[in-house]
C-alpha positions as CSV (number, residue, x, y, z in Angstrom):
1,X,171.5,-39.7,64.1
2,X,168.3,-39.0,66.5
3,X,167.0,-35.9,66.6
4,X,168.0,-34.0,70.4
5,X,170.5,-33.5,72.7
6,X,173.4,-35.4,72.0
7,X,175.8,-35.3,75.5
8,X,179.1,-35.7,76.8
9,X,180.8,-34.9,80.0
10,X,184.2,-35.7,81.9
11,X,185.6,-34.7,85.6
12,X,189.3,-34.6,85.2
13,X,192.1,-34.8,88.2
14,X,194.7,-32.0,88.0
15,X,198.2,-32.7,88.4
16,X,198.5,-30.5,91.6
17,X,196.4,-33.3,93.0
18,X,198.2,-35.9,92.2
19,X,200.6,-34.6,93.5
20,X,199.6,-34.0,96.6
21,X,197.0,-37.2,97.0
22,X,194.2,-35.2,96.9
23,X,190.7,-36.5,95.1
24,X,189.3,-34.9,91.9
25,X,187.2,-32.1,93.7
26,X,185.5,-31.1,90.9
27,X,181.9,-33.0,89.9
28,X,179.5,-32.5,87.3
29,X,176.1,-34.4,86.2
30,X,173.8,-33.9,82.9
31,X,170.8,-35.2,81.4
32,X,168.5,-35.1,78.1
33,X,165.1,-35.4,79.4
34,X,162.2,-37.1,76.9
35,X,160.3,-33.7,76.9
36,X,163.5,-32.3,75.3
37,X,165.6,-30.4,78.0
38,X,169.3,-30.7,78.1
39,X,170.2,-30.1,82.1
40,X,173.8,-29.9,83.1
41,X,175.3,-28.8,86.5
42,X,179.1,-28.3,87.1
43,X,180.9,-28.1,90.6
44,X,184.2,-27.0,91.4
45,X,185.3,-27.9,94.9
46,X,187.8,-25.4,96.8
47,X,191.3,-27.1,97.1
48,X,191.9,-25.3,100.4
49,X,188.8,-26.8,101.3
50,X,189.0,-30.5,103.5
51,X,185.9,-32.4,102.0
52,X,185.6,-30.1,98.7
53,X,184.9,-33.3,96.7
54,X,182.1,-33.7,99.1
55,X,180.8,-30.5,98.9
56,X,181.0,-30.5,95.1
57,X,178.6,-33.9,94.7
58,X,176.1,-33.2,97.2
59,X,175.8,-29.7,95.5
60,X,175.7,-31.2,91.8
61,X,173.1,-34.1,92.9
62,X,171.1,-32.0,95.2
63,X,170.4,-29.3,91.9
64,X,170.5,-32.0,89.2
65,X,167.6,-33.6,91.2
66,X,165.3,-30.4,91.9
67,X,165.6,-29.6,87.7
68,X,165.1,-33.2,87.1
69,X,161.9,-32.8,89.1
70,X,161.1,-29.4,88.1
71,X,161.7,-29.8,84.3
72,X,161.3,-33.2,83.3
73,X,157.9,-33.4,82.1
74,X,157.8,-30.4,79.2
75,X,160.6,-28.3,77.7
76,X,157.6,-25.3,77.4
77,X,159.2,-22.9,79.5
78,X,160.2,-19.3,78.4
79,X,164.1,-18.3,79.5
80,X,163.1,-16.2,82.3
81,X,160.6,-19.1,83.7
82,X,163.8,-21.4,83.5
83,X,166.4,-18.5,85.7
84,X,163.6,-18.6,88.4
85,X,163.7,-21.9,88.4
86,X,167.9,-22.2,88.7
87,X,168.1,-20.1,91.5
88,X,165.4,-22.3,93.5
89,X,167.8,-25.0,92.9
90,X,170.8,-23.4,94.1
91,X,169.0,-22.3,97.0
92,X,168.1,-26.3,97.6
93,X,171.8,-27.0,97.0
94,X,172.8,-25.1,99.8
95,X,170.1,-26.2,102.3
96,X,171.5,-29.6,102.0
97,X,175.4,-28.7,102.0
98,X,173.6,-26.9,104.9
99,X,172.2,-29.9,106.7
100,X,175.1,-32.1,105.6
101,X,177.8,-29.8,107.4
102,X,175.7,-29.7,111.1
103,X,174.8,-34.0,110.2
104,X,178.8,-34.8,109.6
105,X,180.0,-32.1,112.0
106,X,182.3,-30.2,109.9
107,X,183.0,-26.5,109.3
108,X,180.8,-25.4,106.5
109,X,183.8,-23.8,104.4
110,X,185.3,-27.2,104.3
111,X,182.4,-28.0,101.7
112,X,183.0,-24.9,99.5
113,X,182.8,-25.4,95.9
114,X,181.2,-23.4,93.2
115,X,178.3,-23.8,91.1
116,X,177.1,-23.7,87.3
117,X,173.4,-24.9,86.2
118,X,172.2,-25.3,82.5
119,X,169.0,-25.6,81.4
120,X,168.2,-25.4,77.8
121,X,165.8,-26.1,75.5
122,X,165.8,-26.0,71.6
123,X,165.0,-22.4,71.3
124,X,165.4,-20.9,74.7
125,X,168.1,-21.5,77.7
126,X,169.3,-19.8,80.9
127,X,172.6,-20.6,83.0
128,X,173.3,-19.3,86.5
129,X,176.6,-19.7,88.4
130,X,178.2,-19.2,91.7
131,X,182.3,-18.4,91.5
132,X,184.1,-19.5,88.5
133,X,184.2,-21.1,85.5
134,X,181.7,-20.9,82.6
135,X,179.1,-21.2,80.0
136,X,179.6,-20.5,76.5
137,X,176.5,-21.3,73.7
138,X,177.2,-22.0,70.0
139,X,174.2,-20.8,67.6
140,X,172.6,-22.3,64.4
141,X,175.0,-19.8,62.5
142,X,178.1,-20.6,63.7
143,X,178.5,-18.0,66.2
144,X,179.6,-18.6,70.3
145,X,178.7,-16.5,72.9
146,X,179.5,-16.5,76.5
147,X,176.5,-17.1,79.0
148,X,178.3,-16.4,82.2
149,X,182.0,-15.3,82.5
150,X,184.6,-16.6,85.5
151,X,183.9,-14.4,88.5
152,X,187.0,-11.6,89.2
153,X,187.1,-10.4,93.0
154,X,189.4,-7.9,94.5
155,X,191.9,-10.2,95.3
156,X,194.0,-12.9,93.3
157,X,191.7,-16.3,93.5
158,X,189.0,-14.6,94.7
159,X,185.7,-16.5,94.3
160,X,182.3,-17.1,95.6
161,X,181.1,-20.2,96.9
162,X,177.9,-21.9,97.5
163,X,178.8,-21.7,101.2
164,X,180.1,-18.2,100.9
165,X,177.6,-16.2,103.4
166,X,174.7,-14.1,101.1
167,X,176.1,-16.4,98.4
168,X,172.4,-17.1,96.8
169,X,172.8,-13.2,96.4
170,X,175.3,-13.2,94.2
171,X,174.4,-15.6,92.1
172,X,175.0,-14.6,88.1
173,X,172.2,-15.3,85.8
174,X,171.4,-15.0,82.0
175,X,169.4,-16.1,79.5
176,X,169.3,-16.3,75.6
177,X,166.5,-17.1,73.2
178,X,167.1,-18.1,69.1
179,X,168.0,-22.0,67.7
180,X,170.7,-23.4,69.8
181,X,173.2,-25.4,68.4
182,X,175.9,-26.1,71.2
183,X,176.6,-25.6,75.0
184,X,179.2,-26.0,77.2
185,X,179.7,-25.8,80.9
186,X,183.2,-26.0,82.5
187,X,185.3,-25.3,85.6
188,X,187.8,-22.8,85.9
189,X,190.7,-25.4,85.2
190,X,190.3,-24.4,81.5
191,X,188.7,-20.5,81.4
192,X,192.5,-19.9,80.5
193,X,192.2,-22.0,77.5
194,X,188.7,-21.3,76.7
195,X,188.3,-17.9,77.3
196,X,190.0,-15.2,75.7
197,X,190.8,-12.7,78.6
198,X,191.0,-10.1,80.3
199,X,186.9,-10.1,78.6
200,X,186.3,-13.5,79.2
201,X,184.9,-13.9,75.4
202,X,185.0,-17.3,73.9
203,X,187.8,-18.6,72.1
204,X,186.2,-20.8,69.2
205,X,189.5,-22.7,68.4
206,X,189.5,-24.7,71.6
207,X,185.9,-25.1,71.3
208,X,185.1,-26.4,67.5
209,X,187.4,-29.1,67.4
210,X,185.9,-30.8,70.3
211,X,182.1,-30.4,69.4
212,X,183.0,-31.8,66.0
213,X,185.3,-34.7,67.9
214,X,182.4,-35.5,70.5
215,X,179.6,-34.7,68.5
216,X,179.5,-36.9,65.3
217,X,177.9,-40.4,64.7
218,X,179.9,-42.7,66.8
219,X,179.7,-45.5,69.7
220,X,178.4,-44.7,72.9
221,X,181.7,-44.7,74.7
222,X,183.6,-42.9,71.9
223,X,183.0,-39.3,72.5
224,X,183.7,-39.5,76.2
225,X,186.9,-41.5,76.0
226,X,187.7,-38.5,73.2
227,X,187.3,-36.0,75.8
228,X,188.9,-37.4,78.6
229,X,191.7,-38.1,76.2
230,X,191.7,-34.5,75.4
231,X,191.3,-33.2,79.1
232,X,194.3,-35.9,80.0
233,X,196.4,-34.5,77.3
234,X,200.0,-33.0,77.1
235,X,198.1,-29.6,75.8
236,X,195.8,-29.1,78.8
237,X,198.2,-30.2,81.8
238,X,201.1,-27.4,80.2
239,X,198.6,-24.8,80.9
240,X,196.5,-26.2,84.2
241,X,197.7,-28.1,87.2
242,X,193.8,-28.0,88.5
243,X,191.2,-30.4,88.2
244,X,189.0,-29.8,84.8
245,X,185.8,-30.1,84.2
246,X,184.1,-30.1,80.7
247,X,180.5,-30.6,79.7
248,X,179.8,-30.4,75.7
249,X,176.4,-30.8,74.4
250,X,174.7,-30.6,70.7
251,X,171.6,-30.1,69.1
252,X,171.1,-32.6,66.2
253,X,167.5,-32.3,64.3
254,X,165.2,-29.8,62.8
């Protein structure tokens, strides 16, 4: 198998809206970069929120694009070069969710969705998020650790979104530096699952399986059809009704 960043990623509709006719409002986007980068973004869209699907793309393409541009020329960047770097591209996000609200003439709140960035290199990554969901990071020895946790407000459902006002002050950051084996990014359709709770640590169980399933020598197409198999499944839909988002990446090589 080559040696890098070997990716897959899939944006599942929940059943809740199916029910109700509603799009998948989740979105996600990721990419290996030839200086050796891994870059992943996940958006979770309100569902109280009109045009959350909306909200959710332009926010993934808009940051996918600035990290793209950013980070796509070397991978020699030290972790806490990398979280300065994440927030300047949730701060773009929001400019243009900004500019798209007052260009389509809607409510800004009708674009809410959250927001998860990745960007990793072989020895070094940092993740920053808005609202909920998560990152969790596998090692070279077999251990996972949680990069960012689902965020907990006062209130039941509680969350902070891109447009949320002061939102790019309360984005959560963190980075981690050692031989990275796995990392995953996903919406808060499967924390439950993921996550063991109420510390929000990772629950390996859900998580080897499908890095082992996604991860091997196979076609193209194979791993993704795996996963959205997986996210489609009998198992997931028991314990969500919401849309899921999952985004699994290894390391294979020296």
């Amino acid at each position: 198998m080559k040696a890098g960043w070997h990716t897959t990623g899939v944006s599942v509709k929940g059943s809740r809206h199916e029910r109700m006719g509603l799009p998948c409002q989740d979105a996600h986007g990721y990419i290996s970069t030839p200086a050796g980068f891994f870059l992943a973004a996940v958006a979770d869209g309100a569902s109280s929120a009109k045009y959350a699907d909306r909200g959710s793309t332009l926010a993934v393409r808009t940051a996918s694009g600035y990290l793209i541009h950013e980070l796509g020329e070397t991978a020699d960047w030290k972790a806490e070069e990398l979280e300065r770097i994440l927030r300047r591209a949730f701060h773009k996000a929001r400019i243009q969710v900004l500019k798209y609200a007052r260009r389509a003439q809607v409510g800004l709140d009708e674009l809410a969705s959250t927001l998860i960035l990745v960007a990793a290199s072989r020895h070094a990554i940092a993740a920053a998020q808005l609202g909920d969901g998560a990152v969790v990071i596998g090692d070279s020895a077999g251990g996972f650790f949680a990069l960012t946790t689902p965020y907990f407000g006062e209130f039941l459902n509680e969350t902070t979104f891109l447009t949320t006002p002061g939102a790019i002050n309360r984005i959560q950051t963190n980075t981690w530096s050692g031989t990275l084996r796995h990392v995953s990014l996903f919406s808060d359709g499967l924390q439950m699952l993921a996550l063991k709770m109420p510390e929000s640590s990772p629950h390996p169980p859900f998580f080897l399986p499908l890095f082992d399933a996604v991860s091997g020598p196979a076609d193209a197409s194979e791993p993704q059809d795996t996963l959205q198999s997986f996210l489609s499944s009998e198992r997931v839909r028991k314990r969500t009704d919401d849309d899921v988002t999952l985004v699994l990446s290894t390391y294979w090589g020296p």
